[in-house]
C-alpha positions in Angstrom: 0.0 0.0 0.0 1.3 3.8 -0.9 -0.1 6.5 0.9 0.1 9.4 -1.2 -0.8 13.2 -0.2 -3.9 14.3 -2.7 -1.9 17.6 -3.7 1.2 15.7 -4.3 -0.1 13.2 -6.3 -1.5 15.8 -8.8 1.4 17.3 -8.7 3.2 14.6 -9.6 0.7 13.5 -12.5 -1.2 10.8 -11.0 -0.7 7.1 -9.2 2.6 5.9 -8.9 4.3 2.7 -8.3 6.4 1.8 -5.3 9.5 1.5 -7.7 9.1 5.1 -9.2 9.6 6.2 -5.6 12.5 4.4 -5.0 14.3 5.7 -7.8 13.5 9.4 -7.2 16.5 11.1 -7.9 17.3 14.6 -5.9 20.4 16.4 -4.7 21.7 14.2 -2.2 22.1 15.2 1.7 23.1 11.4 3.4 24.1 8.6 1.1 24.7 5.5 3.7 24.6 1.6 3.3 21.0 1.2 3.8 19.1 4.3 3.1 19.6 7.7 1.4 18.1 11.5 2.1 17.4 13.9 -1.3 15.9 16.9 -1.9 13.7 17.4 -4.9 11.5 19.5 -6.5 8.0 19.5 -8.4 6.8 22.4 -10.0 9.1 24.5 -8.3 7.8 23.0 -4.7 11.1 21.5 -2.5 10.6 17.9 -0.9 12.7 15.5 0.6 12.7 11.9 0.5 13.8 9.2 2.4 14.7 5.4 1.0 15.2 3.1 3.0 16.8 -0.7 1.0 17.3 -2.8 3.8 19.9 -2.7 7.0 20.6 -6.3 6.7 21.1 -9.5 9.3 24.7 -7.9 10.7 23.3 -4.7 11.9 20.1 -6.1 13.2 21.9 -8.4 15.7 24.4 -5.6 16.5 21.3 -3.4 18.1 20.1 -6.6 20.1 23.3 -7.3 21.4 23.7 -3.5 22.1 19.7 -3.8 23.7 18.9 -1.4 20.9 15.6 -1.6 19.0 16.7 -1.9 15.5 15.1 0.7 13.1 14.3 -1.1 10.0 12.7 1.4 7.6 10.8 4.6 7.0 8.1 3.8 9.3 9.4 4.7 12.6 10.1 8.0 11.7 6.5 8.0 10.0 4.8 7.0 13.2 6.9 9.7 15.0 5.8 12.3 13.2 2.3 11.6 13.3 2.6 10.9 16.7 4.1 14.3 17.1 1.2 16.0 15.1 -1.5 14.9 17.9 0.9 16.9 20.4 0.6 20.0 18.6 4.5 20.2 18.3 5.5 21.1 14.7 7.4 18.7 12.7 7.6 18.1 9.1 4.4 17.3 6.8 4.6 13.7 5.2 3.2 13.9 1.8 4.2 10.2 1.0 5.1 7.1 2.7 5.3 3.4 1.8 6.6 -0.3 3.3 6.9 -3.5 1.0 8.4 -7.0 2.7 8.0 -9.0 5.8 11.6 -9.8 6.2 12.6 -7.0 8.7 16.9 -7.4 7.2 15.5 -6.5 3.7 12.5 -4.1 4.0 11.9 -1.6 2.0 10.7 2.0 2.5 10.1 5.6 1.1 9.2 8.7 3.7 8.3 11.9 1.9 7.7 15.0 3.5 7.6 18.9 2.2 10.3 21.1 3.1 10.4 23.2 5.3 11.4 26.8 3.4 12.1 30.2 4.7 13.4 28.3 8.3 16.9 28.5 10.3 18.2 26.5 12.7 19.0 27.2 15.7 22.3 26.5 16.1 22.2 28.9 12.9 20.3 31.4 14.3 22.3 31.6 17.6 25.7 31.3 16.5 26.4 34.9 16.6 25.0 35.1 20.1 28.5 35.4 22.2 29.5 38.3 19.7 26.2 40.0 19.6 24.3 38.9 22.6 19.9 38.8 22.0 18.0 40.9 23.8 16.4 39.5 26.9 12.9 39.1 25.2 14.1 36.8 22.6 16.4 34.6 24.2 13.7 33.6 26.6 10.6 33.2 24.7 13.3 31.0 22.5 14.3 29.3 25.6 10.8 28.8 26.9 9.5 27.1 23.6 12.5 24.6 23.6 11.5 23.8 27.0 7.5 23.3 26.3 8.4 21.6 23.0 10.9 18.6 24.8 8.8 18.3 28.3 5.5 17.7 26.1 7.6 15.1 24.1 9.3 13.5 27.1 5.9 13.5 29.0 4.3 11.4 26.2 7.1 9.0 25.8 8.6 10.4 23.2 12.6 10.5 22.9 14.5 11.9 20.0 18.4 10.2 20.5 19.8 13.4 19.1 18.3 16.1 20.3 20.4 19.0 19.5 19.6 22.8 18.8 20.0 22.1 14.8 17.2 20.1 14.9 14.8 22.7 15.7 14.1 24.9 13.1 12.9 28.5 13.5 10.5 30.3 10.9 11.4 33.3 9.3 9.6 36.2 9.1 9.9 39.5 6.7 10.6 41.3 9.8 13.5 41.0 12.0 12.2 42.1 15.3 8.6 39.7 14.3 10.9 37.0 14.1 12.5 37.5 18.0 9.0 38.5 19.3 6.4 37.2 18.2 3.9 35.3 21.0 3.5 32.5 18.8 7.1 31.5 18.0 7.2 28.1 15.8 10.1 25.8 16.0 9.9 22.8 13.9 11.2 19.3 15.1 13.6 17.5 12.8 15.6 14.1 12.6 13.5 11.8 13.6 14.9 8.7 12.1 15.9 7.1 15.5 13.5 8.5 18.2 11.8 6.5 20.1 7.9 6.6 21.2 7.1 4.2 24.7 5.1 4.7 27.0 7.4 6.5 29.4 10.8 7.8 28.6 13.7 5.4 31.1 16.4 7.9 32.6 18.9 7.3 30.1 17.2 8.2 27.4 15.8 11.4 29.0 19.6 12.1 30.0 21.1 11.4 26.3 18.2 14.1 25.2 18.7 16.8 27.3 22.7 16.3 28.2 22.8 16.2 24.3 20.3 19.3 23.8 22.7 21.1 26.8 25.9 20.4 25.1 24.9 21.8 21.4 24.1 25.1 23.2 27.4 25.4 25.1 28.9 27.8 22.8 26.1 29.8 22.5 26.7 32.3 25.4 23.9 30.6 27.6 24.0 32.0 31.4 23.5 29.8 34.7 20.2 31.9 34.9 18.8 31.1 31.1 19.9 27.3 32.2 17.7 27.2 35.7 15.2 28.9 33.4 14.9 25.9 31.2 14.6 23.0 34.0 11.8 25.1 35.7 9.9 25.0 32.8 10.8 21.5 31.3 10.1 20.4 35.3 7.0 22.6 35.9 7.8 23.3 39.5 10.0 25.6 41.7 13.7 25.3 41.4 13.7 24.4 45.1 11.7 21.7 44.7 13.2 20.4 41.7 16.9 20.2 43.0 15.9 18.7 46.3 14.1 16.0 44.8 16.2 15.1 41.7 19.9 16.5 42.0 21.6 13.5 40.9 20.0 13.4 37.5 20.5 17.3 36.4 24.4 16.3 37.4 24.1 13.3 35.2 23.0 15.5 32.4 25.8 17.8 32.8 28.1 15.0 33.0 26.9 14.1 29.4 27.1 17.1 28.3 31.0 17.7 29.3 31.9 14.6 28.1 30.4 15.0 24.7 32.1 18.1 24.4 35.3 17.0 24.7 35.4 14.2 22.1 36.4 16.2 18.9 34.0 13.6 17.0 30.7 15.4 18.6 32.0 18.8 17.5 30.1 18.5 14.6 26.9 18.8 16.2 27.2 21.9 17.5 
């Protein structure tokens, strides 16, 4: 079965096979062994698609020895999104998505979704920050929505595995000052290939997110007030509270965080 988007399908003249999918050809942003990311266009309208040919016996038993759930295809990251779209948290749109096999070493999969034009990330966005410091306004209604965004995805049992700032993408506006301002600031949740949905989030996966999240901001001129700022809000209770009842795990998180900074291999995701 091939669930196709109405618009999309017109755009693209009509019913297509799985195979025509598959062979979509795009400029390339992650060519691996078993799956590939491109972005293409129709009728001057960006997409990106996802193809997934199969991870294969080897790497299936290297998660299970590893007690990692083995993602197979494009269907996790379909799931997550839609997941995500009964939360209210903005992601990407799918426009088309389809699964063919049983065996789960050779499935095969295509994840579609629009793109997402006129955004920046925000490790984009922020860069400039220790230079040119944000006014007060901005850098907490930006610090506030990261917040809501991850506590209403960790308090549905959702976990993203790399959860970084340049996986949230801002909109642009015409208007500078609309764009630090507004009430209604829209970040947009990306990556989702690996995350996770359970029913609760286990500690270490809430402390890979959000020692990961802490450790991409680290050069980004963040203050000890802008941090205590975020775990009241991601907590929901007084700062008092928070640190007498659950120390140990905002030390674990900067533990993460430090030790991902120093290995020069992690650089890249800040």
């Amino acid at each position: 079965m091939i669930e196709i988007d109405v618009d999309f399908q017109k755009k693209i003249g009509g019913q297509k096979t799985f195979e025509y999918f598959m062979n979509i050809q795009g400029e390339v942003y992650r060519d691996i062994d078993d799956r590939k990311t491109s972005r293409f266009f129709v009728d001057g309208d960006g997409f990106f698609i996802k193809q997934h040919f199969g991870i294969g016996w080897k790497e299936i038993f290297k998660n299970l020895v590893q007690l990692k759930l083995p993602i197979t295809g494009a269907k996790n990251e379909y799931e997550v999104i839609n997941k995500l779209k009964t939360l209210h948290i903005d992601t990407m749109d799918i426009v088309g998505f389809s699964q063919q096999g049983f065996n789960p070493a050779s499935l095969q999969s295509f994840l579609i979704t629009r793109e997402l034009d006129n955004t920046i990330s925000l490790e984009d966005y922020c860069a400039n920050w220790p230079e040119h410091p944000p006014e007060y306004k901005e850098k907490k209604l930006l610090i506030q929505t990261v917040a809501e965004i991850v506590k209403k995805m960790h308090g549905n049992g959702i976990n993203h595995r790399d959860l970084y700032i340049c996986h949230f993408l801002m909109k642009k506006t015409d208007n500078v000052s609309d764009a630090r301002y507004q009430d209604n600031c829209r970040l947009f949740l990306i990556d989702l290939h690996r995350t996770q949905i359970r029913k609760n989030v286990p500690e270490r996966w809430l402390v890979k997110d959000l020692g990961g999240l802490y450790f991409s901001a680290m050069d980004i001129g963040l203050t000890k007030r802008d941090l205590l700022r975020f775990i009241k809000i991601y907590r929901g209770d007084s700062l008092r509270k928070i640190f007498k009842r659950e120390a140990g795990f905002w030390q674990k998180i900067e533990h993460k965080a430090n030790v991902l900074y120093g290995r020069p291999e992690s650089k890249k995701k800040r």
